[in-house]
C-alpha atoms as a printed R data frame, in Angstrom:
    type eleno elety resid chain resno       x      y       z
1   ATOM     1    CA   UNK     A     1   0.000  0.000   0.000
2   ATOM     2    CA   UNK     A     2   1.340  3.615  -0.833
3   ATOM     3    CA   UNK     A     3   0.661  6.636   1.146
4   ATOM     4    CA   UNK     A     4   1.584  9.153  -1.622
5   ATOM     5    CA   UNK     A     5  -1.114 11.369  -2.717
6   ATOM     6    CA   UNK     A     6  -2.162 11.393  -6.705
7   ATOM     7    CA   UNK     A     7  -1.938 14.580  -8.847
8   ATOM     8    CA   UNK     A     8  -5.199 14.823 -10.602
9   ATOM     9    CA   UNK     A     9  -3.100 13.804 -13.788
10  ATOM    10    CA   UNK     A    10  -1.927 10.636 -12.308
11  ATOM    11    CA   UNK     A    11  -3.634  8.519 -14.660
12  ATOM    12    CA   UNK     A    12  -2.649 10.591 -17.512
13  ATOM    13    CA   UNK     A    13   1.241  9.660 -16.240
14  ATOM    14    CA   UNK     A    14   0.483  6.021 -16.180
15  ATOM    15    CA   UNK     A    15  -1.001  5.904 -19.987
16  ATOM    16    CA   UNK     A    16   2.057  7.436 -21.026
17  ATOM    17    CA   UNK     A    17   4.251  4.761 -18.892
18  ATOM    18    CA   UNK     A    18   6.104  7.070 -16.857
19  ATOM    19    CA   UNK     A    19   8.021  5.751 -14.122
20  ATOM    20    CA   UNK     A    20   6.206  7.117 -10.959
21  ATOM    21    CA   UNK     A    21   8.284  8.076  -7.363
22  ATOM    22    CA   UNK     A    22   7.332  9.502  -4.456
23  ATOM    23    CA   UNK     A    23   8.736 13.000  -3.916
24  ATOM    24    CA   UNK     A    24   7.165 15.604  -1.858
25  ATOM    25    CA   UNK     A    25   4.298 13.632  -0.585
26  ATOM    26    CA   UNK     A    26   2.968 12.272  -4.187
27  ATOM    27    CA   UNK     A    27   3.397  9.877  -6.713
28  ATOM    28    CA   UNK     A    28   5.605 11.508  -9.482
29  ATOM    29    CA   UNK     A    29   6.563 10.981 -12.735
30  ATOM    30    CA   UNK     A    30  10.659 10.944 -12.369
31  ATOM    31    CA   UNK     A    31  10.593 10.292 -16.265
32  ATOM    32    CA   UNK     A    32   8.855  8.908 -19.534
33  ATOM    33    CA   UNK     A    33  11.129  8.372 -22.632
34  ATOM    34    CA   UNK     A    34  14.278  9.365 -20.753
35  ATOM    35    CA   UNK     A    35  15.678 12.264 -18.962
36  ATOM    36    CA   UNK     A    36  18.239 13.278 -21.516
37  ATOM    37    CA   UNK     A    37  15.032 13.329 -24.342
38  ATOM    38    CA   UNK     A    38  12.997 15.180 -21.701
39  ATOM    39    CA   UNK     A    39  15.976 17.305 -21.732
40  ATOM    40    CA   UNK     A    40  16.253 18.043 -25.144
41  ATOM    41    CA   UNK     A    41  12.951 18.536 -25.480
42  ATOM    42    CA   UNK     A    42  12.924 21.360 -23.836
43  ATOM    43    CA   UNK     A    43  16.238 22.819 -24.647
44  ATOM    44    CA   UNK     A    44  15.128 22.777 -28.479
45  ATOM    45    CA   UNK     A    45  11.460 22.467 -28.852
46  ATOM    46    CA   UNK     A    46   9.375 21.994 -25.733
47  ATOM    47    CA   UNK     A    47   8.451 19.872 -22.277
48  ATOM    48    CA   UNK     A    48   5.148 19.002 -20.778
49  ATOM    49    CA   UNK     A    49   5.563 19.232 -16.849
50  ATOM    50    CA   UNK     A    50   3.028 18.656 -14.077
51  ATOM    51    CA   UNK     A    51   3.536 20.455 -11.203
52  ATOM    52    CA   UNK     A    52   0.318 19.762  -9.164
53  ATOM    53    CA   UNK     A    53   1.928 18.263  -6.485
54  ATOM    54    CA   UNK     A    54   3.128 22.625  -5.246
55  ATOM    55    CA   UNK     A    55   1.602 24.143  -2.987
56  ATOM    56    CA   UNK     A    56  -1.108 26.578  -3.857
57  ATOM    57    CA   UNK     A    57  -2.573 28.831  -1.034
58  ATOM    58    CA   UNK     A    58  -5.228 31.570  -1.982
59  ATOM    59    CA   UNK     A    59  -4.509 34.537   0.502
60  ATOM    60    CA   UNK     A    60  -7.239 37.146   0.696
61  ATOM    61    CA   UNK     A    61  -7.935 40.545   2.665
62  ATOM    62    CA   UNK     A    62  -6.902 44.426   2.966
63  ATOM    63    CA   UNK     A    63  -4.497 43.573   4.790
64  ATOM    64    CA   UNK     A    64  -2.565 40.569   2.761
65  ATOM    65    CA   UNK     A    65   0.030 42.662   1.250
66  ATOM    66    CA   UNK     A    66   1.261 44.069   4.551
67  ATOM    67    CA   UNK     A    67   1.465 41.199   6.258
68  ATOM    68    CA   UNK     A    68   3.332 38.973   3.922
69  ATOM    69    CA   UNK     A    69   6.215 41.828   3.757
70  ATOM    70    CA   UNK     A    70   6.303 41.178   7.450
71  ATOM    71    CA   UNK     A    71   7.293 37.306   7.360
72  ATOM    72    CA   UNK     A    72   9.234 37.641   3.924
73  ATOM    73    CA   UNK     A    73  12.285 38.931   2.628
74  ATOM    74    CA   UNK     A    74  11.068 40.582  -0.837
75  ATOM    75    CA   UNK     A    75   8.954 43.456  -1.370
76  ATOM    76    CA   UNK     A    76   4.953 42.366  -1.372
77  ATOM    77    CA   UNK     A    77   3.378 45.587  -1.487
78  ATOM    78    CA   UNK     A    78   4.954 47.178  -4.073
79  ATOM    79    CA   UNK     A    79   3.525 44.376  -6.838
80  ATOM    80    CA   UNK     A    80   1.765 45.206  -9.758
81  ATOM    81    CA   UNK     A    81  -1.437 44.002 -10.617
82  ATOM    82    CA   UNK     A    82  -0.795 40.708 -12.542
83  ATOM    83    CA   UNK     A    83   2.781 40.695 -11.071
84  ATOM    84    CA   UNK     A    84   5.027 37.367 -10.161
85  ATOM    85    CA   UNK     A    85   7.544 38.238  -7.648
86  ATOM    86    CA   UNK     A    86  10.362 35.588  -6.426
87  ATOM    87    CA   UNK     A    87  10.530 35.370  -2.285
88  ATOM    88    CA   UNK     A    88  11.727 34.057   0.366
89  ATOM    89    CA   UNK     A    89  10.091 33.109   3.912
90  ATOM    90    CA   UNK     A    90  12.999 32.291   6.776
91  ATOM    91    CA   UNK     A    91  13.168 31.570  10.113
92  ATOM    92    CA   UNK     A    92  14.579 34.382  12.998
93  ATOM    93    CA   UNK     A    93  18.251 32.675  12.232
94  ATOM    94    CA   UNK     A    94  17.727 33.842   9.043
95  ATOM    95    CA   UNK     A    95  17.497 30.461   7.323
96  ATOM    96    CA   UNK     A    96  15.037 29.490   4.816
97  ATOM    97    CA   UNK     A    97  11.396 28.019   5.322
98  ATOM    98    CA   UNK     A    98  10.748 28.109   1.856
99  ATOM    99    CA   UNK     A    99  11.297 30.213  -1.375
100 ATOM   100    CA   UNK     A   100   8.522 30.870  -2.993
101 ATOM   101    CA   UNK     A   101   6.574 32.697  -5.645
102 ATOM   102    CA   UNK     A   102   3.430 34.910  -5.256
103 ATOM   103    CA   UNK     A   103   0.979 36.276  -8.023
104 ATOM   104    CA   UNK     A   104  -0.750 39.408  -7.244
105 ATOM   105    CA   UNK     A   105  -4.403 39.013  -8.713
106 ATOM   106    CA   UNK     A   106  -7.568 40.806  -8.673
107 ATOM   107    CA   UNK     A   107  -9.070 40.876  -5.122
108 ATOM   108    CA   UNK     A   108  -6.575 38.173  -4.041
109 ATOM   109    CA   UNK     A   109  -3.157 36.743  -3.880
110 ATOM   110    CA   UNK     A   110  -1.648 33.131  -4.997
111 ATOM   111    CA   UNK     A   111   1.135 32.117  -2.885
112 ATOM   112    CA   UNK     A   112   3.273 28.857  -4.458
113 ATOM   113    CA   UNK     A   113   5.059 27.041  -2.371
114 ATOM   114    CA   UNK     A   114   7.083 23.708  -2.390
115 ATOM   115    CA   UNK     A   115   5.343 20.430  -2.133
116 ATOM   116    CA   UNK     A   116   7.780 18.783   0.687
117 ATOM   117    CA   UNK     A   117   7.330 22.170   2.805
118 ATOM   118    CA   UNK     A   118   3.131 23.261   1.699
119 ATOM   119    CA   UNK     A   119   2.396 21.465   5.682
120 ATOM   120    CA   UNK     A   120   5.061 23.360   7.131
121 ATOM   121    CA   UNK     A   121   4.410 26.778   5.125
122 ATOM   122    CA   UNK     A   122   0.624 26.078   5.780
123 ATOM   123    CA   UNK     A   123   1.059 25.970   9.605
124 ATOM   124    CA   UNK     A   124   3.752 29.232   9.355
125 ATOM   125    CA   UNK     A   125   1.353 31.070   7.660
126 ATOM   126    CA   UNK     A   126  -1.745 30.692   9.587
127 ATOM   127    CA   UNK     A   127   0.335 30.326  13.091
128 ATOM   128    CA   UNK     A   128   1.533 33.955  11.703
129 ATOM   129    CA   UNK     A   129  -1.524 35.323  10.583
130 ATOM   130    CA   UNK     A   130  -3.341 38.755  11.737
131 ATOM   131    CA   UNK     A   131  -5.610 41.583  10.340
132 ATOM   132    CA   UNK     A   132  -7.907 41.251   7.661
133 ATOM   133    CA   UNK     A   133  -5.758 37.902   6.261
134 ATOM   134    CA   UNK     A   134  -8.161 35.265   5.240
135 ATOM   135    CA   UNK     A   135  -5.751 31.543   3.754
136 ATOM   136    CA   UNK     A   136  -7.198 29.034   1.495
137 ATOM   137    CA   UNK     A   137  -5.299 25.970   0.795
138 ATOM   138    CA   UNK     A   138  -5.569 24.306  -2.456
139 ATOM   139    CA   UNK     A   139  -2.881 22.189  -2.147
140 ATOM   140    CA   UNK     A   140  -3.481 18.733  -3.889
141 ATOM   141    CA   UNK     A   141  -6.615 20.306  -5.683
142 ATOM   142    CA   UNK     A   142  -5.445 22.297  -8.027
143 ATOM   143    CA   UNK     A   143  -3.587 21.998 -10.629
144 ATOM   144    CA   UNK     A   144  -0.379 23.097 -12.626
145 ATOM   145    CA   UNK     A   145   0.782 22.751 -15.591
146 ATOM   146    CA   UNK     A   146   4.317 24.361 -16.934
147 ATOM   147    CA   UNK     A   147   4.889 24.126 -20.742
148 ATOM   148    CA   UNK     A   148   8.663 25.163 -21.220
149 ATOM   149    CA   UNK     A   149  11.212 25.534 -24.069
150 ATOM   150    CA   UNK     A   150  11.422 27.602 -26.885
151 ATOM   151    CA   UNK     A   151   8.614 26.931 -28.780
152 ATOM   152    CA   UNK     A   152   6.404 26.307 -25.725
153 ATOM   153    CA   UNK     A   153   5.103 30.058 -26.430
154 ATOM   154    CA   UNK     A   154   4.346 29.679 -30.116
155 ATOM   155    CA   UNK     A   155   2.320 26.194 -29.160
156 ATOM   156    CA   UNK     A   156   0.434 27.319 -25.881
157 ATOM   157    CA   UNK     A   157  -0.751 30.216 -28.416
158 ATOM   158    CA   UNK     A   158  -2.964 27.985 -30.330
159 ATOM   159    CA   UNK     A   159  -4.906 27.428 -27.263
160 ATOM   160    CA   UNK     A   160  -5.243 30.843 -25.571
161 ATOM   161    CA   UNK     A   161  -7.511 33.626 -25.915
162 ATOM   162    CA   UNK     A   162  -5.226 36.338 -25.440
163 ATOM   163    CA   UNK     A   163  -1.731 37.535 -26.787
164 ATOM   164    CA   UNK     A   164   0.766 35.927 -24.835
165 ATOM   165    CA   UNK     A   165   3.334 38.041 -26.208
166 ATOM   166    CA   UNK     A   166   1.927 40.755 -23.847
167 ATOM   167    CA   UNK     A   167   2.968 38.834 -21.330
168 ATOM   168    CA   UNK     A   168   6.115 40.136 -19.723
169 ATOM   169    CA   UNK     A   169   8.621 37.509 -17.293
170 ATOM   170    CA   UNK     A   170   7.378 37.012 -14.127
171 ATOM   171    CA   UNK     A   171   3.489 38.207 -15.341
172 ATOM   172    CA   UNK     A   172   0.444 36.632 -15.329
173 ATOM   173    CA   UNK     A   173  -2.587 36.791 -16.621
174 ATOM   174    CA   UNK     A   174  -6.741 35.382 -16.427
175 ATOM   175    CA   UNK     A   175  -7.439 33.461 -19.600
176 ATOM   176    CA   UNK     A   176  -9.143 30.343 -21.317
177 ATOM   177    CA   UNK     A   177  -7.007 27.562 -22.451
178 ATOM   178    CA   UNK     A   178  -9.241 25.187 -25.133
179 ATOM   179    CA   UNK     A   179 -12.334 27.349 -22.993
180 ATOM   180    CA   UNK     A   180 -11.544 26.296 -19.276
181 ATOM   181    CA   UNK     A   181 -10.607 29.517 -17.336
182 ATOM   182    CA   UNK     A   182  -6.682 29.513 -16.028
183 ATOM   183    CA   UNK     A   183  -4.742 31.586 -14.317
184 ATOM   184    CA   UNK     A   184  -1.351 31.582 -17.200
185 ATOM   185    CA   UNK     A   185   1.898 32.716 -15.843
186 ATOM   186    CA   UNK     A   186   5.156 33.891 -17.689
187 ATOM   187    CA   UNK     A   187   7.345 31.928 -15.152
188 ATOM   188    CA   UNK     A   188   9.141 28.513 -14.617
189 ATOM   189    CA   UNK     A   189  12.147 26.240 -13.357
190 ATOM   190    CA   UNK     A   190  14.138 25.523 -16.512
191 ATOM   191    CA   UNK     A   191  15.610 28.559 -17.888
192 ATOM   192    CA   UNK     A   192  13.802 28.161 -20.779
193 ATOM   193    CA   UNK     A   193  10.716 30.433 -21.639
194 ATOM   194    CA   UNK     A   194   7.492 29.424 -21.539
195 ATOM   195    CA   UNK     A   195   4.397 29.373 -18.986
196 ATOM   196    CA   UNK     A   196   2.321 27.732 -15.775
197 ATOM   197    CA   UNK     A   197  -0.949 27.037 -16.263
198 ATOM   198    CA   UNK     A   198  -2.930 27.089 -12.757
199 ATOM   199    CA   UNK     A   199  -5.797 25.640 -13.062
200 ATOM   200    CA   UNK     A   200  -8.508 23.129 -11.369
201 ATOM   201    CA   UNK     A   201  -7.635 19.870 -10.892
202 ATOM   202    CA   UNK     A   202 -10.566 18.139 -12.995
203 ATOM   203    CA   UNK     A   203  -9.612 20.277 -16.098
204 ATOM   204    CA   UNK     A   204  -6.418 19.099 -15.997
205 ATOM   205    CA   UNK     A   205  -6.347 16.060 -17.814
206 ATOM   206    CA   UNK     A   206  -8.275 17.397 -20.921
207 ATOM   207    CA   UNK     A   207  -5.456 20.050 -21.047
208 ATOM   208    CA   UNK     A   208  -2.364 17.791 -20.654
209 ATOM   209    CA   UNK     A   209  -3.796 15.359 -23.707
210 ATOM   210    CA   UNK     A   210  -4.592 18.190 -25.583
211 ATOM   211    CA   UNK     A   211  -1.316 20.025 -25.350
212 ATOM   212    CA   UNK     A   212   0.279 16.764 -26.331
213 ATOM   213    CA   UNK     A   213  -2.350 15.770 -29.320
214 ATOM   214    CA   UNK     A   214  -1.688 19.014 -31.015
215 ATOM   215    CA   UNK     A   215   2.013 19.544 -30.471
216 ATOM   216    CA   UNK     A   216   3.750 15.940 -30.260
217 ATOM   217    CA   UNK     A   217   4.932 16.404 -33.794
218 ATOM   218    CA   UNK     A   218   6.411 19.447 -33.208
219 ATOM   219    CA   UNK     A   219   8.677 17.849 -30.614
220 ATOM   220    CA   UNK     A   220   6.136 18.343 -27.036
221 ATOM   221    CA   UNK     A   221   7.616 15.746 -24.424
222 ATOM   222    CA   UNK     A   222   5.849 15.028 -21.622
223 ATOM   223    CA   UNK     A   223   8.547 15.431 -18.660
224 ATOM   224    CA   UNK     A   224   9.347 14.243 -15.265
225 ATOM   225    CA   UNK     A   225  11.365 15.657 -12.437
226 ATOM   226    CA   UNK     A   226  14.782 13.836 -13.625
227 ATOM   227    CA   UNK     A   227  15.075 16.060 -16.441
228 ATOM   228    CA   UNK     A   228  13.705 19.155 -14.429
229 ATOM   229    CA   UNK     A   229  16.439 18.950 -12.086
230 ATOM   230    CA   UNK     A   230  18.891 19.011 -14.154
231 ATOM   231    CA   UNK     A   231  17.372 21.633 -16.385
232 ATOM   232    CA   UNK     A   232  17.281 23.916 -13.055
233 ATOM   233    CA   UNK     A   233  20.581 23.222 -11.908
234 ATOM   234    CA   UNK     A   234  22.081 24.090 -15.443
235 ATOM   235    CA   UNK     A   235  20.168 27.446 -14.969
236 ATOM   236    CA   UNK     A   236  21.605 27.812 -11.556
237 ATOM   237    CA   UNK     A   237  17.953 27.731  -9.914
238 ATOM   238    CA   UNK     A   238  18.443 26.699  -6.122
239 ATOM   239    CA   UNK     A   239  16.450 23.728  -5.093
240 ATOM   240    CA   UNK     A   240  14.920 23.867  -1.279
241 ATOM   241    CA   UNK     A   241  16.781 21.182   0.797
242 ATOM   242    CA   UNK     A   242  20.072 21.493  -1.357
243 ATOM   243    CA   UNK     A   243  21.188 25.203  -1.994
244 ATOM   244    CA   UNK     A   244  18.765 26.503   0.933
245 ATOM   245    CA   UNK     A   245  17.361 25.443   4.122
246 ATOM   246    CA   UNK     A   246  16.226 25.951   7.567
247 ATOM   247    CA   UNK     A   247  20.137 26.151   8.512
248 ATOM   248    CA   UNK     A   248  21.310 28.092   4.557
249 ATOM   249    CA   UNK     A   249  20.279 31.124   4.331
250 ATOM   250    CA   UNK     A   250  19.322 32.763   1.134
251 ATOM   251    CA   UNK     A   251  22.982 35.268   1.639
252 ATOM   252    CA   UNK     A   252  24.693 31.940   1.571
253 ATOM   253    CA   UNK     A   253  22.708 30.648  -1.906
254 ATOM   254    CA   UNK     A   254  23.467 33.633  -3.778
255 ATOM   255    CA   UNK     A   255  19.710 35.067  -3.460
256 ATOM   256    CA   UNK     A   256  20.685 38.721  -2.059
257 ATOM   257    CA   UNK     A   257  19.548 40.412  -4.652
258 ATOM   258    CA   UNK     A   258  15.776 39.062  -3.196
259 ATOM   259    CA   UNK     A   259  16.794 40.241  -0.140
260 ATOM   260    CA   UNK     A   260  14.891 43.635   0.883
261 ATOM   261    CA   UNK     A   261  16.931 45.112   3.940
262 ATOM   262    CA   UNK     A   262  15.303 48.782   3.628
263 ATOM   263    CA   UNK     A   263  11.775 47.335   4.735
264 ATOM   264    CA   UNK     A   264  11.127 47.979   8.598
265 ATOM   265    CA   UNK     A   265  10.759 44.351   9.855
266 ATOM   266    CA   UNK     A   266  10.537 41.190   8.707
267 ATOM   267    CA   UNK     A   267  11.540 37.503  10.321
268 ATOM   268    CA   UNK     A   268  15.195 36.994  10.067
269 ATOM   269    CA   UNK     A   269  16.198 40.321   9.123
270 ATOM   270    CA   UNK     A   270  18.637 40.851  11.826
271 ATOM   271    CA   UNK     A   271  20.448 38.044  11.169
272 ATOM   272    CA   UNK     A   272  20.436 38.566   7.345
273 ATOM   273    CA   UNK     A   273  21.690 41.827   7.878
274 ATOM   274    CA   UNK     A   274  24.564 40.600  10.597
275 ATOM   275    CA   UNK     A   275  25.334 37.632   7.851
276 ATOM   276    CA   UNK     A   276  25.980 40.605   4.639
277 ATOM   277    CA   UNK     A   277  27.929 42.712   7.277
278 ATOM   278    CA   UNK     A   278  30.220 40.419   8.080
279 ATOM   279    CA   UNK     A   279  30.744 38.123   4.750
280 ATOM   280    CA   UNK     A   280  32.409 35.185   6.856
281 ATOM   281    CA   UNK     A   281  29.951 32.776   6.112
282 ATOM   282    CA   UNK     A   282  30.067 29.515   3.944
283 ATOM   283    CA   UNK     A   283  28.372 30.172   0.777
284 ATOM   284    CA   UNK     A   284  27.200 28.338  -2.291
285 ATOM   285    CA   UNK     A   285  29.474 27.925  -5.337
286 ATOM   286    CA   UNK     A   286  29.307 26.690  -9.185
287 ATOM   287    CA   UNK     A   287  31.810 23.715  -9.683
288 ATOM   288    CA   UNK     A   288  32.474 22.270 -12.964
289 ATOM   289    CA   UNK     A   289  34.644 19.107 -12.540
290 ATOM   290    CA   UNK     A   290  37.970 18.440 -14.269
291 ATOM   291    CA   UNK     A   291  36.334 14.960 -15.566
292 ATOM   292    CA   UNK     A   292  34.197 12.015 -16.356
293 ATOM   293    CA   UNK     A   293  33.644 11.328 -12.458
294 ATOM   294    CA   UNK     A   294  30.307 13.217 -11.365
295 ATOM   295    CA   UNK     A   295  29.898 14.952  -7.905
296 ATOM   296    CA   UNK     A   296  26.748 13.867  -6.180
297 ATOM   297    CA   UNK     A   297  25.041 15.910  -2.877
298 ATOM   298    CA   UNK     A   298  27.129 14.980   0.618
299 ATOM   299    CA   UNK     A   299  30.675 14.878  -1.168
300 ATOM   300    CA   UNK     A   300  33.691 16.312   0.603
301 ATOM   301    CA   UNK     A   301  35.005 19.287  -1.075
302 ATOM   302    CA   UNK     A   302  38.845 20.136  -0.155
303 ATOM   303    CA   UNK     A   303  41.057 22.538  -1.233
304 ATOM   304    CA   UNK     A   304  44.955 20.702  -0.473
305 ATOM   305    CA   UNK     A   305  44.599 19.038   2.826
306 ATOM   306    CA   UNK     A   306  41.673 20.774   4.028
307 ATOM   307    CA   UNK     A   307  38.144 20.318   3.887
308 ATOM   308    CA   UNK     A   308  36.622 23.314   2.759
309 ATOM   309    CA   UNK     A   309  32.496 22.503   1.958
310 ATOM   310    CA   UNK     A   310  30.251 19.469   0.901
311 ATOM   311    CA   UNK     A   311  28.089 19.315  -2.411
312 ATOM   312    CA   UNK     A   312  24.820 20.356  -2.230
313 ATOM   313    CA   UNK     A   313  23.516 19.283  -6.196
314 ATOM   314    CA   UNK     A   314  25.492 17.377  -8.719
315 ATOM   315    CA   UNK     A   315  24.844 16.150 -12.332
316 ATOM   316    CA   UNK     A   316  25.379 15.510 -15.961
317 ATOM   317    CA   UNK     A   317  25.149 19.126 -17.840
318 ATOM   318    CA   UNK     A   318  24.344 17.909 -21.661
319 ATOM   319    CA   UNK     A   319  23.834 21.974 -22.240
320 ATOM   320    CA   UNK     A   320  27.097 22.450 -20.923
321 ATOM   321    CA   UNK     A   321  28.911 20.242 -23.365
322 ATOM   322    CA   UNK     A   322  28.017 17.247 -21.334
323 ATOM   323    CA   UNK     A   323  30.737 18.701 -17.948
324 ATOM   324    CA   UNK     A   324  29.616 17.377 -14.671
325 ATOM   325    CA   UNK     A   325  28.382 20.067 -12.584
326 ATOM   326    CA   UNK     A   326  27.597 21.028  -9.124
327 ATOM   327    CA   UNK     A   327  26.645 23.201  -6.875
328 ATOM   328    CA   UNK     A   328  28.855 23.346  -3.219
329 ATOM   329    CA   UNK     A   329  28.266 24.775   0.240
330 ATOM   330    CA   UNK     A   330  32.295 26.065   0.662
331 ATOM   331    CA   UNK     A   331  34.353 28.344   2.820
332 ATOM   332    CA   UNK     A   332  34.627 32.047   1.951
333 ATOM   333    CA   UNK     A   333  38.135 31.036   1.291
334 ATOM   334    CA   UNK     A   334  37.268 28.676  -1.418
335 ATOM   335    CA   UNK     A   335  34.712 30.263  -3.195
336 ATOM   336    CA   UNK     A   336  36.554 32.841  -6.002
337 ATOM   337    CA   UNK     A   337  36.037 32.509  -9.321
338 ATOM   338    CA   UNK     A   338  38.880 30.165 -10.887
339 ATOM   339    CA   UNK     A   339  39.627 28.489  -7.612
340 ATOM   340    CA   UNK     A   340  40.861 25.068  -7.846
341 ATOM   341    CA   UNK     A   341  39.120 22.214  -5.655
342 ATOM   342    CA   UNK     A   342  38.989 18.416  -5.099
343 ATOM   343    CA   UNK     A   343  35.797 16.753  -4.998
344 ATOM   344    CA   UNK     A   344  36.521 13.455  -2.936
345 ATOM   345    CA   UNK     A   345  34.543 11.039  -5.107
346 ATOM   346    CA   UNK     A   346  34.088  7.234  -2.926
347 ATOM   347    CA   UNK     A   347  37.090  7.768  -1.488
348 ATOM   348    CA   UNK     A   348  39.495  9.159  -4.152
349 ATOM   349    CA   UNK     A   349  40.025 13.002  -5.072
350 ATOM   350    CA   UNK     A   350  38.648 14.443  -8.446
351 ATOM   351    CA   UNK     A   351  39.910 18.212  -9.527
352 ATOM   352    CA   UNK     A   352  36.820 20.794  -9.699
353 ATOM   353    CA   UNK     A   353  37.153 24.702 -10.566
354 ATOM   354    CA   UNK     A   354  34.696 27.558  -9.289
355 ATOM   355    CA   UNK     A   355  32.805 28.797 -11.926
356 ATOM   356    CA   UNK     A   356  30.222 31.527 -12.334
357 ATOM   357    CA   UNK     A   357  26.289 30.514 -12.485
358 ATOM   358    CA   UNK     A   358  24.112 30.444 -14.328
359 ATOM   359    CA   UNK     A   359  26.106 27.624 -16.209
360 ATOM   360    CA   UNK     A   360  23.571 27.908 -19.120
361 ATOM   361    CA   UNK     A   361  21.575 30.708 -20.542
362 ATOM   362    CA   UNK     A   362  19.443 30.856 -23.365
363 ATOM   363    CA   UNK     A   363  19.672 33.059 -25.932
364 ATOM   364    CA   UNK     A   364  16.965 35.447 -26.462
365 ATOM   365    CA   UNK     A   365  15.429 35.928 -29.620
């Protein structure tokens, strides 16, 4: 017997014989064809990703905006109608709960959160809440679908009724896909372009097969969290539980450019502050490894005799010219640009260099 939860596309993953793991409290598709197609896919043409399994809480009241910029690190209340913002909620340590992203709509807010922390984020937020702040889960519900790559845009189009090219990054927008009202969004986890479709869980199905009967010979993949993870890590996106948690704070992964120190209050502050004042903390690197030996989360990072960090994501880069990459948790001392490193690798040493991130970008047209 399984415990995991079903996305309402479950069935839809099965038919297409993915191969189905638990991860975050559901039964996922880790991949169909192959992670390295699934890959492709969406490096050239275009992926097919459910996301249901996110959090999705509705938060709603006068007093929403004002209370959010209290627990996180971004701005809130200076969104735009229709605006996706990037944050951050941490603890008073200053490490992260979560990172998250919130959509300013019409009369309300959509907050989405990761699946492995929508309990704890659902008992921070309502443990936290006060004023007119009304919280509506949806988590397991709803739905989400992300269509990614770079003709994701030019397919979705087929199916909207509005311009999508009026969509700016990190936008959103109300809309009918095939007639069944969404919520689309300009964002995503790839580094691709393309959009999330949130939407209710028992329109989801007729959506997924009709984004793949229309577009499969164009090149649409259906795609699983393998080939996610490595298209985020190529694009240098942090991953909660490997570049931040409750103990790395977003200073240490990179993020301080989300970090809003000019607000009056907000949980963690003073220690973010103390953290960018003193810049003596450990903090996450690029590595891109001398050679065919792959670095893999836990591995002891030295520089000479000394251990100097552990890796905190590791894989295969085919956009990189097929390097093995990673991501490290290292001493200020061992985290310039050009530094050289050894990975220790089941007991023997492998040479690494620190190297900027992102290691991929796309080109824009």
């Amino acid at each position: 017997m399984t415990s995991e939860r079903r996305t309402a596309l479950y069935d839809e993953h099965l038919a297409l014989h993915a191969r189905m793991v638990p991860f975050g409290g559901f039964s996922m598709p880790v991949q169909y064809a192959g992670i390295l197609k699934e890959h492709s896919a969406v490096r050239q043409r275009a992926g097919l990703f459910d996301l249901s399994h996110m959090g999705q809480f509705i938060l709603e009241g006068n007093d929403v905006a004002a209370w959010a910029d209290s627990l996180a690190i971004n701005d809130v209340a200076t969104m735009k109608p229709f605006q996706a913002r990037y944050n951050i909620f941490c603890n008073a340590e200053g490490g992260a709960h979560d990172d998250v992203i919130f959509y300013r709509l019409p009369e309300r807010w959509l907050l989405v959160v990761n699946a492995s922390n929508a309990d704890k984020m659902w008992a921070h937020l309502n443990a936290h809440r006060s004023g007119d702040v009304r919280l509506r889960s949806l988590h397991g519900d709803a739905a989400l679908i992300a269509i990614q790559g770079p003709l994701a845009v030019a397919m979705l189009q087929k199916h909207v009724d509005i311009d999508l090219s009026a969509i700016k990054y990190y936008f959103c927008a109300e809309a009918r896909v095939d007639g069944v009202p969404v919520t689309l969004a300009r964002t995503g986890y790839t580094g691709e372009d393309g959009f999330e479709l949130f939407l209710p869980g028992e329109q989801a199905p007729a959506i997924w097969r009709a984004l793949l009967a229309a577009h499969a010979s164009e090149g649409l993949e259906p795609c699983g969290l393998g080939a996610r993870d490595v298209l985020r890590l190529e694009a240098g996106m942090p991953l909660y539980g490997h570049e931040m948690t409750e103990e790395i704070t977003p200073v240490q992964a990179g993020l301080t450019w989300a970090l809003k120190l000019a607000k009056p209050a907000f949980v963690g502050k003073e220690a973010l502050a103390a953290q960018v004042e003193s810049d003596a903390f450990a903090r996450i690197v690029g590595l891109k490894m001398g050679g065919r030996v792959g670095a893999r989360e836990g591995y002891p990072v030295f520089a000479g005799d000394t251990r100097v960090g552990e890796i905190r994501s590791g894989s295969i880069a085919p956009a990189v010219g097929n390097a093995n990459i990673a991501t490290a948790l290292v001493d200020r001392s061992a985290a310039t640009l050009g530094t050289n490193l050894q990975v220790e690798v089941r007991g023997e040493r492998h040479d690494a260099v620190v190297v900027a991130m992102p290691f991929y970008k796309r080109q824009k047209v």
